[in-house]
Each structure stands twice: as structure tokens, then as C-alpha cells.
DOVO-682114 format. One record per residue (C-alpha): y, x, z. Coordinates in nm, 3 decimals. Each point is the difference from the previous one (the first is absolute). Layout:
BEGIN
<dovo y="Y" x="X" z="Z"/>
...
***
This chain:
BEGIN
<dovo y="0.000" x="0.000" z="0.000"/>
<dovo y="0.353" x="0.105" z="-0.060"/>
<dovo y="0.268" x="-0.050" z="0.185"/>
<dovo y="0.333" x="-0.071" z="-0.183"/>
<dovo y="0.234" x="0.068" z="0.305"/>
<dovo y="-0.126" x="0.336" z="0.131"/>
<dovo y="-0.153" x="0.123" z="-0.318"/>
<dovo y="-0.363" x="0.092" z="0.146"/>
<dovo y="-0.352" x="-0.099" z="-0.068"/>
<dovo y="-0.202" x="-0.140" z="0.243"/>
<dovo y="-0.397" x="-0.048" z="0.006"/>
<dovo y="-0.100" x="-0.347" z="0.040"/>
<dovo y="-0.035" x="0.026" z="0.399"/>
<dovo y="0.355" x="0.089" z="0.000"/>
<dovo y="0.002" x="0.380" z="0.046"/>
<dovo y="0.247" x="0.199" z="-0.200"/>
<dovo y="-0.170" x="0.222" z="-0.290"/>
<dovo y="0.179" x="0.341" z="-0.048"/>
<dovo y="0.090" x="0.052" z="-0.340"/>
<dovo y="-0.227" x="0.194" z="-0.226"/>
<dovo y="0.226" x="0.353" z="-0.054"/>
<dovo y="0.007" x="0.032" z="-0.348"/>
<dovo y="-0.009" x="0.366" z="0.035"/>
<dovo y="-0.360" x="0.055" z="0.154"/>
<dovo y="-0.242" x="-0.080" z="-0.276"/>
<dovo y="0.275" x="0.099" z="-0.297"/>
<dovo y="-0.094" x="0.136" z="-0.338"/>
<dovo y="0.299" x="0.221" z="0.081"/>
<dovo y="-0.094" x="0.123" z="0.311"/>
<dovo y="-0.375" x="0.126" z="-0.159"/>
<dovo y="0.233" x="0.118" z="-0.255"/>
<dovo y="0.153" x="0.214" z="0.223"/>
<dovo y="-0.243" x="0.107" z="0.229"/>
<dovo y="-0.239" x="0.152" z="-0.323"/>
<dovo y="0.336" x="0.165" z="-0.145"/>
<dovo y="0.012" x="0.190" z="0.296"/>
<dovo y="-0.384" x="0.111" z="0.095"/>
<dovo y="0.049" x="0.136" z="-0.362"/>
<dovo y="0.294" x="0.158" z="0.052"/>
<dovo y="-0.078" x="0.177" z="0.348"/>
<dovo y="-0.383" x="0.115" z="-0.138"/>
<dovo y="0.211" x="0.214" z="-0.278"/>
<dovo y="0.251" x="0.112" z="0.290"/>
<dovo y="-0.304" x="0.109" z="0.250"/>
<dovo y="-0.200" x="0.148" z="-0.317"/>
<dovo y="0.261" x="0.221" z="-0.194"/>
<dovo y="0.329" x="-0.021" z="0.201"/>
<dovo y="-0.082" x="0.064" z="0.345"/>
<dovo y="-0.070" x="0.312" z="0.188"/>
<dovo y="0.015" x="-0.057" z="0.362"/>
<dovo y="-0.274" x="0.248" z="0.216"/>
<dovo y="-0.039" x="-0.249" z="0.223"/>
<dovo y="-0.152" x="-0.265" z="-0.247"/>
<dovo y="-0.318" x="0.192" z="-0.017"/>
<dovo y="-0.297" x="-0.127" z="-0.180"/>
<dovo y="-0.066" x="-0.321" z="-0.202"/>
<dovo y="0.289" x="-0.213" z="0.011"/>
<dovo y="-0.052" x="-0.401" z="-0.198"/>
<dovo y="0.231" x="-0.285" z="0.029"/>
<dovo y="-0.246" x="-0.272" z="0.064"/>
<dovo y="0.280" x="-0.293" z="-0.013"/>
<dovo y="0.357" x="-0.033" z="0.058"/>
<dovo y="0.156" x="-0.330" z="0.163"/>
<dovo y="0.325" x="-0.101" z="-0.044"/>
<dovo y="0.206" x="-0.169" z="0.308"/>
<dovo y="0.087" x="-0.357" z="-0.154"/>
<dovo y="0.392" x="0.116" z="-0.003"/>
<dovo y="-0.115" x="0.312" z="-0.259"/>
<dovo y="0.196" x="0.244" z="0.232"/>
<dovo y="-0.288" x="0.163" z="0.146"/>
<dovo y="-0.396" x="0.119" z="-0.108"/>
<dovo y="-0.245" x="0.030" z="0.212"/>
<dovo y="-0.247" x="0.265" z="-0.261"/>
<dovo y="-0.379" x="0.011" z="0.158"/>
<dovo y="-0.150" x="0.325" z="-0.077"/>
<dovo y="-0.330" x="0.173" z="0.075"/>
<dovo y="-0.068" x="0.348" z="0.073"/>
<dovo y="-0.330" x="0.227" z="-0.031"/>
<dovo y="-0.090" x="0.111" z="0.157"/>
<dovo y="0.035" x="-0.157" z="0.355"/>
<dovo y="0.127" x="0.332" z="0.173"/>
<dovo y="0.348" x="-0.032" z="-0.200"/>
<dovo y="0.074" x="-0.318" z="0.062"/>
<dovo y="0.265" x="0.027" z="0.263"/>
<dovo y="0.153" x="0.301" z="-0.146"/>
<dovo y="-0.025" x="-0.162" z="-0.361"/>
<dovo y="0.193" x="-0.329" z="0.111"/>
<dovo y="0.230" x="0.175" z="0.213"/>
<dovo y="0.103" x="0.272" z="-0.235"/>
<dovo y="0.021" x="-0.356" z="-0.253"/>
<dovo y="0.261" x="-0.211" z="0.219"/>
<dovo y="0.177" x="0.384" z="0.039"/>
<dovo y="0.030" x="0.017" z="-0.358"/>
<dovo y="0.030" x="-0.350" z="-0.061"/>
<dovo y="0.415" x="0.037" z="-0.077"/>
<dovo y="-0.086" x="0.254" z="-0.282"/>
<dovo y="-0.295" x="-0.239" z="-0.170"/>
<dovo y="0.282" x="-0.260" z="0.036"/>
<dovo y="0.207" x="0.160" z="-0.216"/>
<dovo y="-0.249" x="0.154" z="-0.246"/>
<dovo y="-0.170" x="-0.386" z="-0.037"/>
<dovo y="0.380" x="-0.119" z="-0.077"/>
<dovo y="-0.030" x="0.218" z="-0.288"/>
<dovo y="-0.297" x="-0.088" z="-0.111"/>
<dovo y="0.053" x="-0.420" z="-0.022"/>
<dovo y="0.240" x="-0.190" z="-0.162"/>
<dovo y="0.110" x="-0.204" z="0.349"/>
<dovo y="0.320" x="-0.094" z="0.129"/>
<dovo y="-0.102" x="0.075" z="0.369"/>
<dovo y="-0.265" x="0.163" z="0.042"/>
<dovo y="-0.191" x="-0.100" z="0.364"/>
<dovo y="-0.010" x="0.239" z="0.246"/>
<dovo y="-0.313" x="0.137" z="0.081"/>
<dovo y="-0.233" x="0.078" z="0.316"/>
<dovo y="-0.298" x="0.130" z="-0.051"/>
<dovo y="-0.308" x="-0.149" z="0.169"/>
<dovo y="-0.408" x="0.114" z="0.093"/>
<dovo y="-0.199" x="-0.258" z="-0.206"/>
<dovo y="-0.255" x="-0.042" z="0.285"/>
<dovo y="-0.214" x="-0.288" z="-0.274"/>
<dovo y="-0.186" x="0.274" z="-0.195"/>
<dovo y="-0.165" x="0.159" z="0.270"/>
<dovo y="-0.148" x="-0.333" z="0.170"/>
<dovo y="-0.134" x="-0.064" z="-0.366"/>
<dovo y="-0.124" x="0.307" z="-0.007"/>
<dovo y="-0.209" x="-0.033" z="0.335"/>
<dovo y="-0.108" x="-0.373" z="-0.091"/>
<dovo y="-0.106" x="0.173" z="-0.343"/>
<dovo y="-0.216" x="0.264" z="0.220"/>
<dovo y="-0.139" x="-0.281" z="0.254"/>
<dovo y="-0.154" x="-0.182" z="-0.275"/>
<dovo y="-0.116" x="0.296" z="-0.181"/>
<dovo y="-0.179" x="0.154" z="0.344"/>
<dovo y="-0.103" x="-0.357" z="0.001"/>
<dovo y="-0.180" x="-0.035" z="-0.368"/>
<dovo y="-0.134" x="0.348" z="0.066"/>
<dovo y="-0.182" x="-0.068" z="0.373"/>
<dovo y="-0.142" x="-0.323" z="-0.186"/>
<dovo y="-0.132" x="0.176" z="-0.261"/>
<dovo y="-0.181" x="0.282" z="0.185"/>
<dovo y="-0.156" x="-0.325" z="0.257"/>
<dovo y="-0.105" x="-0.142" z="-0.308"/>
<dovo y="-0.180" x="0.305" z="-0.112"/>
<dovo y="-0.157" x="0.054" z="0.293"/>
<dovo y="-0.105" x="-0.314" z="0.027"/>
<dovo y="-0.158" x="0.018" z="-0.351"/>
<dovo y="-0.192" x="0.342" z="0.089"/>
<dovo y="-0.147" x="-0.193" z="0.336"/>
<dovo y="-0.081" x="-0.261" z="-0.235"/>
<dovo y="-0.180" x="0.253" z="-0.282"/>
<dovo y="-0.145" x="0.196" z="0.292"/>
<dovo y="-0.216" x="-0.302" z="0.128"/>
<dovo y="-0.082" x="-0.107" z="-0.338"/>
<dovo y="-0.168" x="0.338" z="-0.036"/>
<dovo y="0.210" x="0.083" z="-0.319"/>
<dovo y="0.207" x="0.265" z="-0.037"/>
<dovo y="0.388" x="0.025" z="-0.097"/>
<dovo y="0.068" x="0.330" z="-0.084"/>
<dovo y="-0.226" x="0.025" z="-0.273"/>
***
């Protein structure tokens, strides 16, 4: 329902419905946010050379704040003993990627950016390893199994 005199939308038991922000599932704003994961891969690949972003640096995803002023860019680091020193020497250079992503896209304002450990990977990663430790213990029950099975029978596997 709409209500003429206030302007709002309410549900039908009367409670006022926020508008939808026209802003959070934009064309623009995915727009945006791949523009920029480009951009800052080709800064951290050929442009930068900071000693404290040591080993392999990807941007995983960038997400842009619904006002486009700032970027929040996920990255992950291998391996794990950088991490720290890879995201802080990141945020330290952060200013200088700034202004060598400015260069690089054809933006009016460019968002600000503060780089973030992308913490997503690694929990894939170990569900990816449970269920492979998993397939692999089932497998070697189920051949033992079958060589119980054999060795009553009298016949032989190995052969």
C-alpha cells in the first residue's frame, strides 16, 4: 500500500517497507566494481614494487560502498605466512595504487580503496580437502571390505 501523504510503502499489516536503494543491485555498480579488479590486477602485476607485498598477490573481488566513494578490494595471498605483511604493506601503499588505478580507468572519481584478507578461499579450500579425505577413507573401507569379501570366497584379488 502507498501512502499519498507521507510518501512510504507499507506491507499489508501496516509496517513501513524501506525503499529498495537503487544503488545496491545496479548494472553500474558491477560496472564499476569489475573496472576496478581489472585495473588494480595490472597495478599489483607490472606497476607495483612494494617489499612488503611478498608472494602471490590476486584481487579476488572488489565491493563498492553504495555512495562509489570508497572500495573495499578482497585479496588473497600465498602463501599464508605473508598475509599480514602482504595486506599491510597493501593499505600502506594503497594512496600510490590510488593514483596509478586513476590512470588506468576512464572514471570521474575514482573510489578510494582499502585493501582486505579474502578469508572465503581458504574455508573452500578446507571443505574441498574434508570431502576429498572423505571420498578417499571410503574408498580404502570399500577395498578392504572387498579383499575380506575375496578372502572368504577363497579367490584371490591380486592376481
Amino acid at each position: 500500500m502507498y501512502c499519498p501523504t507521507t510518501a512510504r510503502r507499507y506491507s499489508l499489516a501496516g509496517k513501513f517497507i524501506e525503499p529498495f536503494h537503487w544503488l545496491e543491485m545496479s548494472y553500474r555498480k558491477k560496472q564499476i566494481e569489475s573496472t576496478l579488479q581489472r585495473a588494480i590486477c595490472q597495478v599489483l602485476a607490472r606497476r607495483l614494487s612494494d617489499p612488503r607485498v611478498v608472494g602471490m598477490v590476486s584481487v579476488t573481488h572488489v565491493d563498492v560502498s553504495p555512495d562509489r566513494r570508497n572500495a573495499f578490494v578482497y585479496v588473497s595471498v600465498l602463501p599464508d605466512k605473508y598475509e599480514k605483511r602482504s595486506l599491510g604493506g597493501l593499505n600502506g601503499a594503497a594512496g600510490h595504487i590510488y593514483s596509478l588505478v586513476c590512470k588506468h580507468v576512464a572514471m570521474r572519481m575514482v573510489p578510494r580503496l582499502e585493501f582486505r584478507l579474502d578469508k572465503s578461499l581458504k574455508k573452500q579450500e578446507n571443505v574441498y580437502d574434508a570431502i576429498r579425505r572423505g571420498i578417499d577413507q571410503d574408498n580404502t573401507q570399500r577395498l578392504a571390505r572387498e579383499q575380506v569379501e575375496h578372502a572368504e570366497a577363497g579367490t584371490d584379488l591380486n592376481v
